[in-house]
C-alpha positions as a printed Julia matrix, in Angstrom:
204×3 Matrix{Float64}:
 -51.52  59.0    66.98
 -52.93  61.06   63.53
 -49.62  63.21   64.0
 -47.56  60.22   63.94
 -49.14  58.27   60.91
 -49.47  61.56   58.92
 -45.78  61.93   59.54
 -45.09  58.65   58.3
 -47.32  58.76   55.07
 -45.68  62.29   53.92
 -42.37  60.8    54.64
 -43.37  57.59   52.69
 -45.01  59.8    49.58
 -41.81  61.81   49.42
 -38.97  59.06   49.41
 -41.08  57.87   46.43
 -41.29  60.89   45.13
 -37.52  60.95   45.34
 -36.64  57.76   43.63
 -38.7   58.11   40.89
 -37.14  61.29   40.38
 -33.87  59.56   40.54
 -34.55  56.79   38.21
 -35.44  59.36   35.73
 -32.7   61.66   36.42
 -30.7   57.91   35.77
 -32.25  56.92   32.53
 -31.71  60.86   31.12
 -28.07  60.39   31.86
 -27.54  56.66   30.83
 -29.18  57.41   27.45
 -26.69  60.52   26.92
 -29.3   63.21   27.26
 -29.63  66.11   29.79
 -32.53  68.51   30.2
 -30.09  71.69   31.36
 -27.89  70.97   28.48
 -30.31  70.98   25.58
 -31.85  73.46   27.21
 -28.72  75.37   26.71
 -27.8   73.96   22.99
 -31.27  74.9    21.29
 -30.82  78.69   22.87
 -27.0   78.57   21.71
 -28.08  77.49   18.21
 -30.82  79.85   17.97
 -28.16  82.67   18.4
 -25.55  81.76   16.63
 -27.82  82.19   13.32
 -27.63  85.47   12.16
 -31.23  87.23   11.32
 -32.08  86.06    8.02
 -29.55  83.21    7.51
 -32.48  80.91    6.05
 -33.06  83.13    3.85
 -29.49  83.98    2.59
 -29.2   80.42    2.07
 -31.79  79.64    0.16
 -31.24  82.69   -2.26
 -27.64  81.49   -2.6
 -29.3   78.16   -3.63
 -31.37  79.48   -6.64
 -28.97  81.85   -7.8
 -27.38  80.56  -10.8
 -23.27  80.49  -11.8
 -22.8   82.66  -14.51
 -18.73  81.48  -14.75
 -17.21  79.7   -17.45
 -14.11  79.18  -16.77
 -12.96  77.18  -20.42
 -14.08  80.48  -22.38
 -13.41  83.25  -19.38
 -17.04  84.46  -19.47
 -20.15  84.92  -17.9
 -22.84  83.34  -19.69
 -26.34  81.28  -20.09
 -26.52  78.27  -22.32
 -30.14  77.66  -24.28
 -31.08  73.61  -24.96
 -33.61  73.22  -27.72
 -36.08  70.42  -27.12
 -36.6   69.89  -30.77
 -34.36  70.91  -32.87
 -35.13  71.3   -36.8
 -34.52  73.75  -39.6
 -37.81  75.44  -39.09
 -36.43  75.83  -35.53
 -33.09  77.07  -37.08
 -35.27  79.63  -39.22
 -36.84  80.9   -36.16
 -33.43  81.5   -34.01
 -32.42  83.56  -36.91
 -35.16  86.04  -36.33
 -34.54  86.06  -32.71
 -30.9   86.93  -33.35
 -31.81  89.7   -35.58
 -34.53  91.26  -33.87
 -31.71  91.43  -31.09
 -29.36  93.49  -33.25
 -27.06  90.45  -33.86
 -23.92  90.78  -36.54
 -22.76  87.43  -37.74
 -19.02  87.18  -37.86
 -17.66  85.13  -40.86
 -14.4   84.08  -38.96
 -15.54  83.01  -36.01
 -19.24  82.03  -37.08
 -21.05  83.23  -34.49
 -23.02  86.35  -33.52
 -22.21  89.67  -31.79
 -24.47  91.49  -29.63
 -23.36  95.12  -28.38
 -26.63  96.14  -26.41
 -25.74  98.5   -23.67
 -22.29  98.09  -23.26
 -19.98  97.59  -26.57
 -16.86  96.8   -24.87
 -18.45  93.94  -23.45
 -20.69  92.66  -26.41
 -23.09  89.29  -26.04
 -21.68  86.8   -27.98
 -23.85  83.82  -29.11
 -22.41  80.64  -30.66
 -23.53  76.94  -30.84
 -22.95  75.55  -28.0
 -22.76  71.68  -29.76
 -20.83  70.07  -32.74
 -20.4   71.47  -35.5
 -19.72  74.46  -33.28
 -20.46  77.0   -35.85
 -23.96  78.98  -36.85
 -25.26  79.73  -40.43
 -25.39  83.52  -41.11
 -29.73  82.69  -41.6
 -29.27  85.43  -44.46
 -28.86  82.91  -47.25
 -29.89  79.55  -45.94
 -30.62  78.34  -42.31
 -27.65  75.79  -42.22
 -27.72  72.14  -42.87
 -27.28  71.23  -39.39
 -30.59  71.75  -36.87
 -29.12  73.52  -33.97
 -29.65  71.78  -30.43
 -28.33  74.77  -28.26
 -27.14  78.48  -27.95
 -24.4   79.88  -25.55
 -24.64  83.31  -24.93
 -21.73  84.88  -23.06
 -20.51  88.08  -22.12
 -16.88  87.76  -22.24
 -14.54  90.14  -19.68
 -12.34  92.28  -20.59
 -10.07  91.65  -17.12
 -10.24  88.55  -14.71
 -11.41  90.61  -11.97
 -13.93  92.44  -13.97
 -17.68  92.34  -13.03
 -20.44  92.3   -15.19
 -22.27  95.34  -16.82
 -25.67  95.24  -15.0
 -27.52  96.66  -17.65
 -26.09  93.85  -20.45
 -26.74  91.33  -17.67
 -30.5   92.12  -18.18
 -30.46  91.93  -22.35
 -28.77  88.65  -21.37
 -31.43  87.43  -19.71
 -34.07  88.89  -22.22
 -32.24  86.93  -24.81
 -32.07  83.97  -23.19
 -36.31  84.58  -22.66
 -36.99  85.31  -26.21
 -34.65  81.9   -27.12
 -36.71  80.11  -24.54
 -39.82  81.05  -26.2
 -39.35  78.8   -29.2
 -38.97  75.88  -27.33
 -35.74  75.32  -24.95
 -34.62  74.93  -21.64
 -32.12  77.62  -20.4
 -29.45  76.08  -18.05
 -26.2   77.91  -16.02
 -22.53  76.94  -16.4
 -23.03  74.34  -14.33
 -25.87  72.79  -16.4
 -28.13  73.46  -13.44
 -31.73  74.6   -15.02
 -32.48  78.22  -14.43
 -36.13  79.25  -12.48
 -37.82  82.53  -12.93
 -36.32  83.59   -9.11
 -33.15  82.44  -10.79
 -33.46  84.91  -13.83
 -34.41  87.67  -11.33
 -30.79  86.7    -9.81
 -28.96  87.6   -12.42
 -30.47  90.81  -13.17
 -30.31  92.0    -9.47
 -26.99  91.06   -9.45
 -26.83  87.96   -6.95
 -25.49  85.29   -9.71
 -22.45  83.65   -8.6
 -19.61  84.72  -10.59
């Protein structure tokens, strides 16, 4: 008699077991998921990223573009927050503490540094394009920014590494009297993003 209703109350217990299982096995399927197949996706995911690709990525993301492609260089551009002749006074210094040579014709300054054959040039980046020599008078115009390039001698060519760090140094020193330094993409430049360019890992 115990044998018989013991038998019967497993055999109840386990058909409910069963359809319970069932009508979640049901609901898994009819809402498009499946245990076994994410399962599978999260462990195919996890090796299809390389060792390190988070961090690639993100480097690739604060690493500034050095390319301009209207002038053929690589190069920074400095944004003075307020510009003023006192300001234009002060740039002048800068320039020539860095060795800078104005050049009448094209009004802008040339910096050899480390590598002559690819010199620093520095210009105004805004109208009226040109800069004062700051030898004789600090121009009547207050200047609101600074591009300073390296230009290439060949398409192809990569930058010198050494000139890439007087580049950024410059672009410090600029910074210093009151501006934002931005890439060729207008995109503002961090201190990881500095460290970029002088290891190297700018896009160019």
């Amino acid at each position: 008699m115990y044998t018989m209703t013991t038998l019967l109350l497993v055999a109840i217990i386990a058909m409910w077991i069963s359809l319970n299982c069932g009508l979640v096995l049901v609901y898994l399927l009819w809402s498009g998921q499946s245990p076994w197949q994410q399962r599978g996706v999260v462990k195919s995911r996890r090796a299809s990223l390389p060792a390190g690709a988070g961090t690639v990525a993100k480097e690739t993301s604060m690493a500034p573009v050095l390319v301009d492609e209207k002038t053929g260089a690589w190069g920074l551009v400095v944004v003075f927050d307020s510009p003023s002749a006192g300001l234009n006074l002060n740039i002048g210094n800068v320039l020539a503490a860095a060795g800078g040579v104005f050049e009448s014709e094209t009004r802008s300054f040339t910096i050899a540094g480390v590598s002559p054959r690819n010199p620093i040039l520095v210009a105004n980046a805004y109208p009226p394009a040109t800069l004062p020599s700051f030898n004789d008078n600090s121009g009547q115009w207050p200047i609101k920014g600074l591009s300073i390039r390296i230009m290439k001698e060949r398409r192809s060519s990569s930058p010198n590494k050494l000139q890439l760090v007087r580049l950024v140094a410059l672009a410090k020193d600029l910074a210093r009297l009151g501006a934002n330094v931005v890439d060729a993409q207008n995109q503002p430049i961090t201190e990881a993003g500095f460290q970029a360019v002088i290891d190297g890992k700018a896009r160019f």
